[in-house]
BALOBA-1460 file (C-alpha; in Angstrom, 3 decimals):
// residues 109
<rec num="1" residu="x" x="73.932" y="65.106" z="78.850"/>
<rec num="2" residu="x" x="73.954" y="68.301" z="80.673"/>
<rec num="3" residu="x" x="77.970" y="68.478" z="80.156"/>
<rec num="4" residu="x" x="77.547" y="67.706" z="76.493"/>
<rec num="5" residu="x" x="75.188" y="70.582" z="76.038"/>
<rec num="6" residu="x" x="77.663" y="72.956" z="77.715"/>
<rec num="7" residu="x" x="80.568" y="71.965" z="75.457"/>
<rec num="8" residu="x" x="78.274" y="72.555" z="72.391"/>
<rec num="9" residu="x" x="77.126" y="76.184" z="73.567"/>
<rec num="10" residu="x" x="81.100" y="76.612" z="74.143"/>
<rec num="11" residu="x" x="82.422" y="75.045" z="71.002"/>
<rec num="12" residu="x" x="79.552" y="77.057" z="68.427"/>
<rec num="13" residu="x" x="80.289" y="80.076" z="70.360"/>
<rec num="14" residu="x" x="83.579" y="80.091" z="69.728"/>
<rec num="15" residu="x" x="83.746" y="78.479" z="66.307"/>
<rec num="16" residu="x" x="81.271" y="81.604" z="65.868"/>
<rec num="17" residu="x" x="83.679" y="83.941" z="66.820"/>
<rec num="18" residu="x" x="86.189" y="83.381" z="64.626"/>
<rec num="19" residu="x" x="84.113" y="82.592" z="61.596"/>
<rec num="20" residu="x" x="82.670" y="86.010" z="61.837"/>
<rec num="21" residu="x" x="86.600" y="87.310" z="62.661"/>
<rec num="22" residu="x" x="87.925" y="85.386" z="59.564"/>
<rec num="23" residu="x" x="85.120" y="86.110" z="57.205"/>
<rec num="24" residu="x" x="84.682" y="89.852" z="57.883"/>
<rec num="25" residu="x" x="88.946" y="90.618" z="58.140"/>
<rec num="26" residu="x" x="90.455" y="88.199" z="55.387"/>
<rec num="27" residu="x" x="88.207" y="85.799" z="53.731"/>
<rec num="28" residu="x" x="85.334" y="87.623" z="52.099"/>
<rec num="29" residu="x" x="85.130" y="90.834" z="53.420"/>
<rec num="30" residu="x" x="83.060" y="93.450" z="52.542"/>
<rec num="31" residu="x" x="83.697" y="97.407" z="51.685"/>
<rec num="32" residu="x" x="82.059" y="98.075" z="55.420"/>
<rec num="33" residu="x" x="84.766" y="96.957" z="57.650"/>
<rec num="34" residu="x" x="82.689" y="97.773" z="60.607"/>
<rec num="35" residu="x" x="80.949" y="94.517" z="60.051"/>
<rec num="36" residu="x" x="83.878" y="93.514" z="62.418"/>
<rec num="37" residu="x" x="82.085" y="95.056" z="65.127"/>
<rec num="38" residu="x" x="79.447" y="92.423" z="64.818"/>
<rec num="39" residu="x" x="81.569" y="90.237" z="66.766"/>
<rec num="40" residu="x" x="81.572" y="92.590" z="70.227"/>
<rec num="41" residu="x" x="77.672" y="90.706" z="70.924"/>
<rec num="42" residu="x" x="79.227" y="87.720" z="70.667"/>
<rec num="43" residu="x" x="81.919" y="88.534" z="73.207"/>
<rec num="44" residu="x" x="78.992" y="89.537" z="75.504"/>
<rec num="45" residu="x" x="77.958" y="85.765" z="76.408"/>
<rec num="46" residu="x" x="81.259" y="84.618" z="76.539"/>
<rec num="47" residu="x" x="82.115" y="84.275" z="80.140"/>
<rec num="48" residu="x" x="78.829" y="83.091" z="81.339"/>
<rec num="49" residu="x" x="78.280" y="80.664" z="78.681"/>
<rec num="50" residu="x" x="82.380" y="78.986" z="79.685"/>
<rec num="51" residu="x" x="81.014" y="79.604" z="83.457"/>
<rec num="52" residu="x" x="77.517" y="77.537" z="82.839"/>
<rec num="53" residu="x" x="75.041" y="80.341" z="83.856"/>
<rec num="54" residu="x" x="71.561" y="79.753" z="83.109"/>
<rec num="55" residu="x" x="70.629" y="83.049" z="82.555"/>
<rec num="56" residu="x" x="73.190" y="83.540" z="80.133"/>
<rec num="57" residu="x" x="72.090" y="80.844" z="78.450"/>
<rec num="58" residu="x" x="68.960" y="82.360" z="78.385"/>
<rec num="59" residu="x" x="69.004" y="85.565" z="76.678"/>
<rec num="60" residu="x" x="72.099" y="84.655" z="74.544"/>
<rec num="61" residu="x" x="69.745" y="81.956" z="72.960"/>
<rec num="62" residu="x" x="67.411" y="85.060" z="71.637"/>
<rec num="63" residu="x" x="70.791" y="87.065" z="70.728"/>
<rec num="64" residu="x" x="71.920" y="83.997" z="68.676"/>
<rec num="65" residu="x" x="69.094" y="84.493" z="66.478"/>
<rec num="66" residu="x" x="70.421" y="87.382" z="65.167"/>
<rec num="67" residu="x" x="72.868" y="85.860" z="63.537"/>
<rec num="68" residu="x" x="71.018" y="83.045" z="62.334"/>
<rec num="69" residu="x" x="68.985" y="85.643" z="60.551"/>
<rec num="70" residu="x" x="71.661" y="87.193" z="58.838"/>
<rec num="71" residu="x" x="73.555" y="84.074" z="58.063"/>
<rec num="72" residu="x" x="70.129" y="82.870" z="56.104"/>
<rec num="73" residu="x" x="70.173" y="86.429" z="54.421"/>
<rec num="74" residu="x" x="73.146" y="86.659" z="53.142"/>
<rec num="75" residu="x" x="73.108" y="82.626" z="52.376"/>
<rec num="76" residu="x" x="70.755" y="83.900" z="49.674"/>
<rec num="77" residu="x" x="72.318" y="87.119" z="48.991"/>
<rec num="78" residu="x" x="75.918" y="86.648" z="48.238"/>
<rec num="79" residu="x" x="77.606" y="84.065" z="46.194"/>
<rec num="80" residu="x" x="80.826" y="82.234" z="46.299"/>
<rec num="81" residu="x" x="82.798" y="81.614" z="49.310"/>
<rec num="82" residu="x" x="80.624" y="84.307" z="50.868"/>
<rec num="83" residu="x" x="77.344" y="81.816" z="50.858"/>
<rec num="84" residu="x" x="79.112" y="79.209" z="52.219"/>
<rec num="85" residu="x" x="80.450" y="81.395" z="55.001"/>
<rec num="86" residu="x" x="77.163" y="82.287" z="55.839"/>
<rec num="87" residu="x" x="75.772" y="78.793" z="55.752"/>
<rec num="88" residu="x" x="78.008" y="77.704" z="58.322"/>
<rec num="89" residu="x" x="77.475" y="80.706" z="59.962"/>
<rec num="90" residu="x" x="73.045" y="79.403" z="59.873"/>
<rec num="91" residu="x" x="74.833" y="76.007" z="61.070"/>
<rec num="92" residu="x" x="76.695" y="77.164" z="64.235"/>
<rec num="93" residu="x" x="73.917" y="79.643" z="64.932"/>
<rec num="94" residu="x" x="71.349" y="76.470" z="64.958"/>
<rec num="95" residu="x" x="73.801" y="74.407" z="67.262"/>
<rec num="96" residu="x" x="74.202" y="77.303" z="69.900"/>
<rec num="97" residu="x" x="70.649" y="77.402" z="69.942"/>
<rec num="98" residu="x" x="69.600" y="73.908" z="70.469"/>
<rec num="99" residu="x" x="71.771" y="73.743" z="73.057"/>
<rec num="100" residu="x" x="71.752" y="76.499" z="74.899"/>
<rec num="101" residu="x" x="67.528" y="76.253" z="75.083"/>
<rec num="102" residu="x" x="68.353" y="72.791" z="75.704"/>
<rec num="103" residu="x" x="70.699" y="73.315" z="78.885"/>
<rec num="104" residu="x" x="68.721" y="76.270" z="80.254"/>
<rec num="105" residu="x" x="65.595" y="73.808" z="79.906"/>
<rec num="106" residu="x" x="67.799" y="70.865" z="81.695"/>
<rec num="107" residu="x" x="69.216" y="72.731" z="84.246"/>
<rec num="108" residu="x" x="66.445" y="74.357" z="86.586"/>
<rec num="109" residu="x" x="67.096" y="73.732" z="89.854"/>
Protein backbone atom coordinates (compact mmCIF):
# COMPACT_ATOMS: atom_id res chain seq x y z
CA UNK A 1 0.00 0.00 0.00
CA UNK A 2 2.76 2.12 1.19
CA UNK A 3 4.56 1.67 -2.41
CA UNK A 4 1.32 2.53 -4.15
CA UNK A 5 1.04 5.76 -2.28
CA UNK A 6 4.61 6.71 -3.25
CA UNK A 7 4.04 6.14 -6.97
CA UNK A 8 0.87 8.36 -6.74
CA UNK A 9 2.74 11.36 -4.92
CA UNK A 10 5.42 10.71 -7.87
CA UNK A 11 3.13 10.29 -10.80
CA UNK A 12 0.65 13.70 -9.74
CA UNK A 13 3.78 15.48 -9.09
CA UNK A 14 5.04 15.08 -12.17
CA UNK A 15 1.92 14.97 -14.31
CA UNK A 16 1.70 18.44 -12.31
CA UNK A 17 4.69 19.66 -13.64
CA UNK A 18 4.15 19.52 -16.97
CA UNK A 19 0.51 20.45 -16.99
CA UNK A 20 1.45 23.70 -15.45
CA UNK A 21 4.68 23.74 -18.17
CA UNK A 22 2.26 22.99 -21.11
CA UNK A 23 -0.60 25.14 -20.05
CA UNK A 24 1.32 28.31 -19.09
CA UNK A 25 4.08 28.02 -22.43
CA UNK A 26 1.79 26.65 -25.36
CA UNK A 27 -1.66 25.63 -24.57
CA UNK A 28 -3.54 28.49 -22.98
CA UNK A 29 -1.26 30.88 -21.89
CA UNK A 30 -1.81 33.99 -20.50
CA UNK A 31 -0.35 37.74 -21.27
CA UNK A 32 1.81 37.18 -17.79
CA UNK A 33 4.35 34.74 -18.86
CA UNK A 34 5.79 34.71 -15.44
CA UNK A 35 3.03 32.37 -14.51
CA UNK A 36 5.83 29.94 -15.68
CA UNK A 37 7.56 30.60 -12.59
CA UNK A 38 4.79 28.90 -10.74
CA UNK A 39 6.34 25.74 -11.54
CA UNK A 40 9.91 26.46 -9.47
CA UNK A 41 7.54 25.29 -5.97
CA UNK A 42 6.84 22.41 -7.58
CA UNK A 43 10.46 21.57 -8.35
CA UNK A 44 11.05 22.15 -4.58
CA UNK A 45 9.49 18.63 -3.45
CA UNK A 46 10.80 16.88 -6.18
CA UNK A 47 13.72 14.96 -4.90
CA UNK A 48 12.35 14.09 -1.59
CA UNK A 49 9.05 13.09 -2.76
CA UNK A 50 11.18 10.36 -5.70
CA UNK A 51 13.49 9.68 -2.43
CA UNK A 52 10.29 8.79 0.00
CA UNK A 53 10.99 11.40 2.79
CA UNK A 54 8.37 11.88 5.22
CA UNK A 55 8.94 15.23 5.88
CA UNK A 56 8.73 16.12 2.44
CA UNK A 57 5.73 14.60 2.25
CA UNK A 58 4.73 16.62 4.90
CA UNK A 59 4.93 20.16 4.11
CA UNK A 60 4.59 19.57 0.30
CA UNK A 61 1.00 18.27 1.20
CA UNK A 62 0.20 22.04 2.59
CA UNK A 63 2.19 23.51 -0.60
CA UNK A 64 -0.07 21.36 -2.86
CA UNK A 65 -2.93 23.25 -1.71
CA UNK A 66 -1.91 26.09 -3.37
CA UNK A 67 -2.50 24.88 -6.39
CA UNK A 68 -5.59 23.22 -5.70
CA UNK A 69 -6.79 26.67 -4.85
CA UNK A 70 -5.96 28.20 -7.93
CA UNK A 71 -6.92 25.33 -10.12
CA UNK A 72 -10.67 25.74 -8.44
CA UNK A 73 -10.29 29.58 -9.20
CA UNK A 74 -9.57 29.69 -12.36
CA UNK A 75 -11.93 26.40 -13.00
CA UNK A 76 -14.56 29.10 -12.48
CA UNK A 77 -12.82 31.93 -13.96
CA UNK A 78 -11.70 31.08 -17.39
CA UNK A 79 -13.45 29.24 -20.08
CA UNK A 80 -12.51 26.91 -22.80
CA UNK A 81 -9.56 24.75 -22.80
CA UNK A 82 -8.36 26.98 -19.97
CA UNK A 83 -11.19 25.42 -17.41
CA UNK A 84 -10.43 22.19 -18.27
CA UNK A 85 -6.74 22.76 -17.70
CA UNK A 86 -7.45 23.89 -14.45
CA UNK A 87 -9.79 21.08 -13.56
CA UNK A 88 -7.23 18.63 -14.05
CA UNK A 89 -4.98 20.77 -12.51
CA UNK A 90 -7.94 20.54 -8.97
CA UNK A 91 -7.64 16.66 -9.99
CA UNK A 92 -3.85 16.05 -9.70
CA UNK A 93 -3.69 18.56 -6.86
CA UNK A 94 -6.42 16.23 -4.91
CA UNK A 95 -4.38 12.97 -5.78
CA UNK A 96 -0.96 14.42 -4.47
CA UNK A 97 -2.74 15.22 -1.50
CA UNK A 98 -4.46 12.10 -0.55
CA UNK A 99 -1.51 10.47 -0.91
CA UNK A 100 1.04 12.21 0.29
CA UNK A 101 -1.14 12.77 3.88
CA UNK A 102 -1.79 9.26 3.33
CA UNK A 103 1.98 7.98 3.19
CA UNK A 104 3.26 10.48 5.77
CA UNK A 105 0.28 9.05 8.02
CA UNK A 106 1.43 5.26 7.01
CA UNK A 107 4.85 5.62 7.37
CA UNK A 108 5.83 6.70 11.07
CA UNK A 109 8.28 4.71 12.31
Amino acid sequence: MLRWLHYGCIASLIALIFLTLAWEAWLAPTSRTILVLKIVPLLLPLFGILRGKRYTYQWSSMLILLYFTEGVVRAYAERGIAAWLAGAEVLLAVVFYLCAIFYARNSRS
